[in-house]
C-alpha positions as CSV (number, residue, x, y, z in Angstrom):
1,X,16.7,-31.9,0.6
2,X,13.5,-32.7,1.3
3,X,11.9,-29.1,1.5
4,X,13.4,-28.3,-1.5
5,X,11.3,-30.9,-3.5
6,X,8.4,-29.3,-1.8
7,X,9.0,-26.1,-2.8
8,X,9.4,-26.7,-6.2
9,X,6.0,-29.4,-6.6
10,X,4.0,-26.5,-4.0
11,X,3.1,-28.6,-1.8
12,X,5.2,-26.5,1.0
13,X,3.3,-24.6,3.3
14,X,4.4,-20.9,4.2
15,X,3.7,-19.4,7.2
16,X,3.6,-15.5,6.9
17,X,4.3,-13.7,10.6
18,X,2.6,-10.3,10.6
19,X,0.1,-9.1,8.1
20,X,1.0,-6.0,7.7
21,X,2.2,-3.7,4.6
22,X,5.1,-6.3,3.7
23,X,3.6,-9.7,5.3
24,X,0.2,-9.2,3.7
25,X,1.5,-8.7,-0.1
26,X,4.0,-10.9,0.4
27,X,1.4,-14.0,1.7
28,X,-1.2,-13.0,-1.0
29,X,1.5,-13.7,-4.0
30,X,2.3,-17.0,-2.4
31,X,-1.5,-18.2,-2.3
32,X,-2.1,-16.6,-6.2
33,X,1.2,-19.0,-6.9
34,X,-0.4,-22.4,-5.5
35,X,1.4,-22.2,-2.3
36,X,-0.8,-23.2,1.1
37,X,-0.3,-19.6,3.2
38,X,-0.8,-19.5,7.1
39,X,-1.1,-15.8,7.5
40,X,-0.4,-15.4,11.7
41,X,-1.2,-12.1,12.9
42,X,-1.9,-10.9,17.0
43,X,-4.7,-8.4,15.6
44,X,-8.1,-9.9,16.2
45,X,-9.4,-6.9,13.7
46,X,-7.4,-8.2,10.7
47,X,-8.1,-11.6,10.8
48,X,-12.1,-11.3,10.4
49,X,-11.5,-9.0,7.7
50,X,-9.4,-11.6,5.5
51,X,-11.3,-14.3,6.0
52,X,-14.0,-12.4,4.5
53,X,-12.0,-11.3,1.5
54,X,-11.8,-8.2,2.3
55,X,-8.5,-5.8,2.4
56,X,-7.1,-3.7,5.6
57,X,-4.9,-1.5,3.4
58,X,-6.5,0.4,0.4
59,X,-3.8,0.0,-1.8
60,X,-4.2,-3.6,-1.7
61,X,-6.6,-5.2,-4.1
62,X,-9.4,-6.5,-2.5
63,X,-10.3,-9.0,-5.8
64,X,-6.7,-10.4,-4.5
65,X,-7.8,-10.9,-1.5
66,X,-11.0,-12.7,-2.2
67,X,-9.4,-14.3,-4.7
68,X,-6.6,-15.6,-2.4
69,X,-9.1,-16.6,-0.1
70,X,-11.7,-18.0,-1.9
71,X,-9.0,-20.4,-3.8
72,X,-8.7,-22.0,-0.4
73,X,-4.8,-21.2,-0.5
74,X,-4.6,-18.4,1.9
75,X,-5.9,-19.0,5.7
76,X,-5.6,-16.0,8.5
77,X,-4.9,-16.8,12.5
78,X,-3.6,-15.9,15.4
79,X,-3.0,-19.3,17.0
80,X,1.0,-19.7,17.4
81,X,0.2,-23.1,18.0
82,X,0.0,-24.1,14.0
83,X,3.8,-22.8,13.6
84,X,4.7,-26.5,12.8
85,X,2.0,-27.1,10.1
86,X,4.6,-24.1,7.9
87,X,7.4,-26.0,6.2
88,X,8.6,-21.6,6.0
89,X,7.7,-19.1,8.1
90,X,8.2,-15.7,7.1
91,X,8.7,-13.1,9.6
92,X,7.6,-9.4,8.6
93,X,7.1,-7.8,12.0
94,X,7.7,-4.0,13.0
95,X,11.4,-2.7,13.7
96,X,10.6,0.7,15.3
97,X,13.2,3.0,17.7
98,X,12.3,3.2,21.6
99,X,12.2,6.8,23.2
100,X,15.9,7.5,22.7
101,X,16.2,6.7,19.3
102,X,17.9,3.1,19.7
103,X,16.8,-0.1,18.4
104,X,13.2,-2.1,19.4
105,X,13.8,-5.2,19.0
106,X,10.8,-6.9,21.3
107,X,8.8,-7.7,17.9
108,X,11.4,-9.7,16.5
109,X,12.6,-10.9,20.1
110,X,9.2,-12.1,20.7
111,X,8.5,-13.4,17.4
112,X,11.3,-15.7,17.3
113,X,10.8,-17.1,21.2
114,X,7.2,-18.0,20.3
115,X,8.8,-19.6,16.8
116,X,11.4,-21.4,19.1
117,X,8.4,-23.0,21.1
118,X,6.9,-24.8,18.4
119,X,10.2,-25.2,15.4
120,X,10.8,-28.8,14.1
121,X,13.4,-30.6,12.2
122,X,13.2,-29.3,7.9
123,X,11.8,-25.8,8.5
124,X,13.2,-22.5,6.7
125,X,13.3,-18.9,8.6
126,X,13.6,-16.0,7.0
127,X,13.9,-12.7,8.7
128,X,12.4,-9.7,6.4
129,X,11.9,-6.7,9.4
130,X,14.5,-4.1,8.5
131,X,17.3,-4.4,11.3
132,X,20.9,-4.2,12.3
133,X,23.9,-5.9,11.0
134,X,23.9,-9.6,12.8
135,X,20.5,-9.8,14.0
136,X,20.1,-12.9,12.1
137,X,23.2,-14.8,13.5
138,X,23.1,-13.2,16.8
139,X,19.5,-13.6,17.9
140,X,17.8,-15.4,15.9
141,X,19.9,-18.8,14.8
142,X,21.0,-19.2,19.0
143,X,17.4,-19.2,19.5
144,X,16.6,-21.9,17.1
145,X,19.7,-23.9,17.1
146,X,19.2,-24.7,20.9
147,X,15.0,-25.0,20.6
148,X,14.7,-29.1,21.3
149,X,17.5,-28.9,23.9
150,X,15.2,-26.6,25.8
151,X,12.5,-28.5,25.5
152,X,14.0,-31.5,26.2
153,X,13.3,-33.0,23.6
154,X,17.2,-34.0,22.1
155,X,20.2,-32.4,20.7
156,X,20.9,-29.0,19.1
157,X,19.8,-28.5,15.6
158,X,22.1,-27.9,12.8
159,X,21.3,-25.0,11.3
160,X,22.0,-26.1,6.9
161,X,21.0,-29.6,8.2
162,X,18.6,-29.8,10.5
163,X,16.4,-26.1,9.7
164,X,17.7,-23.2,7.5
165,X,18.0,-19.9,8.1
166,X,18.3,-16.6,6.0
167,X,17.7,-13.1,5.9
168,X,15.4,-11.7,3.1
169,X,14.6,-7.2,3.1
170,X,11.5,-6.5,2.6
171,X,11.1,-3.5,-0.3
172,X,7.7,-2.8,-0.5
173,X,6.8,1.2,-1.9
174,X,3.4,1.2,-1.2
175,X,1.2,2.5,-3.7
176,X,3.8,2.1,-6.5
177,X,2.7,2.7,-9.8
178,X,5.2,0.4,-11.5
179,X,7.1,-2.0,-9.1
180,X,5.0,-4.7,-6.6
181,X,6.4,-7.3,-4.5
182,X,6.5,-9.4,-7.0
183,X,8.2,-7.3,-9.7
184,X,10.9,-6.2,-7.3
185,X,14.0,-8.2,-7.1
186,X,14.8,-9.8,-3.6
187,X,17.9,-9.8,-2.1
188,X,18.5,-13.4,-0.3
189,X,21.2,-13.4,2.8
190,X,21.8,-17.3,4.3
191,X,23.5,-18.5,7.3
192,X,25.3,-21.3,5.5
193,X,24.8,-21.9,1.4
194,X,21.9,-24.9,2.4
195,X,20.3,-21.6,3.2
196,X,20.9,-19.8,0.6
197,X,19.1,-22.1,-2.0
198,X,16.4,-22.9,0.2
199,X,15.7,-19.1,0.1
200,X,16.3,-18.7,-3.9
201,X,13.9,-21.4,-4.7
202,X,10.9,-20.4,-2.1
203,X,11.1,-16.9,-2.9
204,X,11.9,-17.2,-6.6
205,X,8.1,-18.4,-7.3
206,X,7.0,-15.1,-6.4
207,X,9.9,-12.4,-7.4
208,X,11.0,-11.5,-10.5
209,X,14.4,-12.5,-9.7
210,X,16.6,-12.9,-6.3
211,X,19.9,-11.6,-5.6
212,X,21.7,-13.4,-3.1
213,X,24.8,-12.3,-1.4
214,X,27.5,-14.3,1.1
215,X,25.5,-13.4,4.3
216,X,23.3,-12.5,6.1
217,X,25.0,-9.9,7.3
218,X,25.4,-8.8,4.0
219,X,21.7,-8.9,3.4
220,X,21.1,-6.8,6.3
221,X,23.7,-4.2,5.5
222,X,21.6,-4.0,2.1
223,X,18.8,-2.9,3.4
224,X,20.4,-0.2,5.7
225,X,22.3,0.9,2.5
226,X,19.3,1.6,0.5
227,X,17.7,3.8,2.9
228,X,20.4,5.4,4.0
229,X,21.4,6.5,0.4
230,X,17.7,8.1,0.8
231,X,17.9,9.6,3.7
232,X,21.1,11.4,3.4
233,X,19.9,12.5,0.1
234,X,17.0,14.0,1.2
235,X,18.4,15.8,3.7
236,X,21.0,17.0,1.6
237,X,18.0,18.8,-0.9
238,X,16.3,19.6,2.7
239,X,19.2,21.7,3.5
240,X,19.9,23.8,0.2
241,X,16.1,24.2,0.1
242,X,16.7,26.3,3.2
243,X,19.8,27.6,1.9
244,X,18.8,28.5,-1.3
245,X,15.2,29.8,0.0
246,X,17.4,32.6,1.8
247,X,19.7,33.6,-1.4
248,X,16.1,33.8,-3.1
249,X,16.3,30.8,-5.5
250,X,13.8,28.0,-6.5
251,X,14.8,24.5,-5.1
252,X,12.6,22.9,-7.0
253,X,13.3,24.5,-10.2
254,X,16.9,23.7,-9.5
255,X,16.0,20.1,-9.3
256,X,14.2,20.0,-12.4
257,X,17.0,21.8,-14.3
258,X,19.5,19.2,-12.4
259,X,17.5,16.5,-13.5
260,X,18.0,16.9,-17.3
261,X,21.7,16.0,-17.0
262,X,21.7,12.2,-18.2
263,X,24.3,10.3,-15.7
264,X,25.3,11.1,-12.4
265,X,22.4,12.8,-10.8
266,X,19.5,11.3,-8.9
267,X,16.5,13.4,-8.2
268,X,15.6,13.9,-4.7
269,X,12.9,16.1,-3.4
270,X,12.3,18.1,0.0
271,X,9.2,18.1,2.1
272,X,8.1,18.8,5.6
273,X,10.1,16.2,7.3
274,X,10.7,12.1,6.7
275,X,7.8,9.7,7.2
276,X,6.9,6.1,6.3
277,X,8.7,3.0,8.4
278,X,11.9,2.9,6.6
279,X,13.8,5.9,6.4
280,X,13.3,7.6,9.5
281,X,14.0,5.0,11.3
282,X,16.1,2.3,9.6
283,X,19.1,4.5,9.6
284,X,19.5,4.7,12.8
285,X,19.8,1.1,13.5
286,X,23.4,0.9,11.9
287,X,24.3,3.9,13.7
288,X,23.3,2.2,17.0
289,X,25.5,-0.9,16.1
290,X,28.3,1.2,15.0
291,X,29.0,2.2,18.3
292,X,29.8,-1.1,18.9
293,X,32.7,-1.0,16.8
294,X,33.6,2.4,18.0
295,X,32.7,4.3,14.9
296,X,30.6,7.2,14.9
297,X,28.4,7.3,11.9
298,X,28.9,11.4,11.3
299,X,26.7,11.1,7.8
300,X,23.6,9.2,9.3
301,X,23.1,11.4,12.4
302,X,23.5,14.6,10.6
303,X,21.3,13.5,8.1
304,X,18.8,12.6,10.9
305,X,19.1,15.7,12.4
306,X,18.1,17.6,9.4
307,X,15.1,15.5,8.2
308,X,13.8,16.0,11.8
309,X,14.1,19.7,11.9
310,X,12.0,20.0,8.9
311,X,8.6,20.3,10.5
312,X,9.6,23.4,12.7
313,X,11.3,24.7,9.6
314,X,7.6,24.6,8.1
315,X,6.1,26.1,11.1
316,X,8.3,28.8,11.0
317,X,7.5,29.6,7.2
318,X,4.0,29.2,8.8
319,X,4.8,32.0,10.9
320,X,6.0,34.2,8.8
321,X,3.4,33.9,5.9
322,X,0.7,35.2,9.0
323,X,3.0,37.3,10.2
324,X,2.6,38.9,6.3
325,X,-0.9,39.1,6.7
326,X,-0.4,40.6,10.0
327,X,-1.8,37.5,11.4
328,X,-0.7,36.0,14.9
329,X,-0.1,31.6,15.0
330,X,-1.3,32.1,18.6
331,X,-4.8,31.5,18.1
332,X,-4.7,31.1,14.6
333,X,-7.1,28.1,12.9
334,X,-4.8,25.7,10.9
335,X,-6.1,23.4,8.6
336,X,-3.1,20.7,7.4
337,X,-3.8,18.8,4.4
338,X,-2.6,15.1,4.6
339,X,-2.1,12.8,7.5
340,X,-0.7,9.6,5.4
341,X,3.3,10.1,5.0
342,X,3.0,10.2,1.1
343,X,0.3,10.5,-1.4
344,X,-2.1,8.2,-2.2
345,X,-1.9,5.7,1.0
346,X,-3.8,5.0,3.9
347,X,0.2,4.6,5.8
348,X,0.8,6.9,8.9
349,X,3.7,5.6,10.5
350,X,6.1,8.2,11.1
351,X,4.1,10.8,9.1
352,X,5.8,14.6,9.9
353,X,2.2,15.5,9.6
354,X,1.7,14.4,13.2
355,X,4.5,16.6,14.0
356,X,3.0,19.2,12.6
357,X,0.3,19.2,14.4
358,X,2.1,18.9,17.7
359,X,4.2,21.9,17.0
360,X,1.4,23.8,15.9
361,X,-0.6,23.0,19.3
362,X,2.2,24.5,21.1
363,X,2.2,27.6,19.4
364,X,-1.1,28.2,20.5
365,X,-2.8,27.5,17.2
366,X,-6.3,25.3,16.8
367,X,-5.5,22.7,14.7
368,X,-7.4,20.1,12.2
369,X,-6.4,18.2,9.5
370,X,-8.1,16.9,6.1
371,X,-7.1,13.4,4.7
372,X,-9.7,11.1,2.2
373,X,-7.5,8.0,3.6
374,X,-8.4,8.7,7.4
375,X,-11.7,10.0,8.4
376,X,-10.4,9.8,11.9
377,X,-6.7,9.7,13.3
378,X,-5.4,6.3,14.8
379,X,-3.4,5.9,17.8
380,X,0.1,5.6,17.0
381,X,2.8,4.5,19.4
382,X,4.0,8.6,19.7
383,X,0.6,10.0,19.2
384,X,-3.3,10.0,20.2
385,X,-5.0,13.1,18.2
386,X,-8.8,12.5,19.3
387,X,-9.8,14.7,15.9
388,X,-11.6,13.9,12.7
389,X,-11.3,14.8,8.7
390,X,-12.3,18.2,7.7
391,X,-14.2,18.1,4.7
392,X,-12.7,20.1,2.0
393,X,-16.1,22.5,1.5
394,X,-15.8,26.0,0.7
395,X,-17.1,27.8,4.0
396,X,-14.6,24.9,5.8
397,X,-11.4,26.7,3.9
398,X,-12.6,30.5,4.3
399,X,-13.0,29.7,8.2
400,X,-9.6,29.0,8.5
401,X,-6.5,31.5,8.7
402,X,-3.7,28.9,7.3
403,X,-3.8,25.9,5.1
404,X,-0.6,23.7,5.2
405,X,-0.5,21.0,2.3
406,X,1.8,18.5,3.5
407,X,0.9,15.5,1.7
408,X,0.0,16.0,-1.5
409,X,-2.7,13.2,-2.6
410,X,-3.7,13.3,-5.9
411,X,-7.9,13.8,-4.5
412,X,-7.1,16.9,-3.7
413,X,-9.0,19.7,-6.1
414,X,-5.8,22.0,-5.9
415,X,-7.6,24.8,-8.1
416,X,-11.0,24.6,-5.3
417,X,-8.6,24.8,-2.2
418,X,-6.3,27.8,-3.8
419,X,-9.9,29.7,-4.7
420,X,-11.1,29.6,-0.7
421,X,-8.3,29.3,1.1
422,X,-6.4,32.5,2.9
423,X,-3.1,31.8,2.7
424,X,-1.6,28.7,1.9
425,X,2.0,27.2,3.0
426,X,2.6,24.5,0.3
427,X,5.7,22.2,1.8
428,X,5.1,19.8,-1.5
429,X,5.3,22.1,-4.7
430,X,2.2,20.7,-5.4
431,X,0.4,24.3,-6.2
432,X,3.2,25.1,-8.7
433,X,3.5,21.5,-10.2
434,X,-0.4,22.5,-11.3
435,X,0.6,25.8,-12.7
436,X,-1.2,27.2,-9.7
437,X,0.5,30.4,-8.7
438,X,-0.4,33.4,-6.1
439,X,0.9,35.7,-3.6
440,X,-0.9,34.2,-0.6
441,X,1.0,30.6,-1.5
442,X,3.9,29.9,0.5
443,X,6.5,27.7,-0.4
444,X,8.2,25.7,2.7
């Protein structure tokens, strides 16, 4: 195969569809490993940025960056047009859930028509957006396979002959302290076994290792899996922190003693509800496809239905902590600590701290929020806060009646914010963890 020689001399371009928090990495590794990188991305903001050498996400390296850039190896547009200049393309586009909680596929829908416009004869696909069971085979090879006839420009292409297809999940942490893209292994889905080792030998240059399974169905389902096994965990520590909470017992002292056993037990840990773009969402896309099969997935959705509870379970521990103090929400000024979904990352997607707020603003409380990752709070597809970062100053705490840490960043001066804070409603353990203990902390 002729793309295979390519890949293994370099010399084959890859073409990286959305530069987000999987596509960016991902494109930067191949230009560090001598590959030629079209990075294609629709945001006009982005693109300036990286040509520049300069990094969109702060826990991306910006000498990477410049370094990709300035090598020559790494090249940022938005003209769709160039599609046939990749010898890969790459798609890492945004799987999110519509208003009732099913499936939006338009990214990936529209991502592959516009590939379908402009695909030739010898070019490899892989899909890396989180997604159902048979996306791959059911939308996306159609799409290709009958590309020329459209066009009218000759027959059907042979998907293993003609172009090759596979499925690839993306399992970027972000922030990480130990694993990257390139030190996690990659699991590699293909439609026929042409696939397969087109997918091994691309993405082998930048992964530690690949794992590739019989399909790409299988790939898919590997994804789900892993964040499934998350999100049913975490609502299962969710729940007995509630539980035990009543019976007057320490959940997270209960993990920590849990966690000594050496085999069988995983450490999970609650918080104020589920945030990032994999787990609160990516459950729900198997549960969707299930009910094409007539199976209801009983786990999943009562998992979901706990994780998503979790920010009015924090509000009403809100309550009550003011109600202690004799101290009404109505009216009361909130301050909530964190806006990223976990510590440490400028990532907001699906962050329950959003929630938080929203809840919170119905109540009747005045709300603001302190994060050193967002001096003022994005639009997001649910939400449009027009409010800016509180600094963390001493007269800022006194003035306000509540402080609710729900992302605990590692800035934070933990010790400061206990010393002029009134009461404080710590969803994270993140007081205790410091050995920082009084009667006007809260644990939710």
């Amino acid at each position: 195969m002729e793309l295979l020689e390519k890949i293994k001399n370099k010399t084959a371009k890859v073409g990286i569809i959305g530069l987000g928090y999987v596509g960016l990495p991902l494109g930067l590794e191949f230009a560090l490993k001598g590959f030629q990188v079209i990075g294609f991305d629709l945001d006009e903001k982005k693109l300036p940025m990286l040509r520049a050498g300069q990094s969109y996400i702060k826990h991306i390296n910006q000498e990477k960056v410049r370094t990709a850039v300035a090598s020559g190896k790494f090249d940022a547009t938005s003209d769709f047009t160039r599609i046939p200049e990749a010898d890969a393309l790459i798609i890492c586009v945004p799987t999110p859930l519509n208003e009732h909680r099913e499936p939006d596929m338009s990214y990936i829908i529209n991502t592959a028509e516009t590939i379908a416009k402009y695909i030739r004869k010898g070019q490899f696909i892989s899909l890396e957006s989180t997604t159902y069971p048979g996306t791959t085979d059911e939308i996306l090879l159609p799409l290709f396979s009958s590309a020329l006839v459209k066009r009218g420009e000759g027959k059907e292409l042979v998907v293993g002959e003609d172009f090759y297809l596979a499925f690839s999940p993306e399992r970027e942490d972000p922030n990480n302290p130990v694993y990257s893209t390139s030190t996690i292994p990659k699991v590699v889905g293909g439609v026929t076994e042409n696939c397969v080792v087109i997918a091994q030998a691309l993405y082998n240059n930048v992964v530690v290792k690949t794992v590739p399974v019989s399909s790409t169905r299988a790939a898919e389902a590997t994804k789900l899996l892993e964040n499934i096994y998350r999100c049913v965990n975490i609502a299962l520590v969710n729940e007995l922190k509630m539980v035990f909470e009543r019976m007057n017992i320490d959940i997270w002292e209960v993990i920590e003693a849990a966690s000594t056993k050496p085999f069988g037990f995983n450490a999970f840990f609650p918080g104020p509800g589920l945030g990032g773009h994999c787990i609160p969402i990516d459950p729900f896309y198997l549960t969707w496809k299930a009910r094409e099969y007539d199976i209801a997935t009983k786990f999943i959705e009562l998992a979901g239905e706990i994780n998503t509870s979790m920010p009015y379970y924090v509000v009403e521990k809100s309550m009550e902590a003011l109600n202690e103090y004799k101290k009404s929400l109505n009216g009361a000024k909130v301050l909530i600590l964190g806006a990223a979904y976990k510590k440490d990352i400028d990532d907001m997607r699906e962050s329950p701290s959003l929630k938080l707020i929203e809840i919170f603003r119905e109540k009747g409380a005045i709300v603001d929020y302190s994060d050193p990752f967002f001096p003022k709070l994005p639009k997001t597809r649910k939400y449009q806060f027009d409010i800016s970062s509180v600094e963390l100053n001493a007269d800022n705490l006194k003035s306000y009646d509540l402080v609710v840490l729900s992302t605990d960043h590692t800035g934070y001066d933990y010790k400061f914010i206990l010393e002029n804070s009134n009461i404080i409603v710590d969803t994270r353990n993140a007081f205790a963890k410091r050995g920082l203990l009084d009667k006007k902390i809260f644990k939710s």
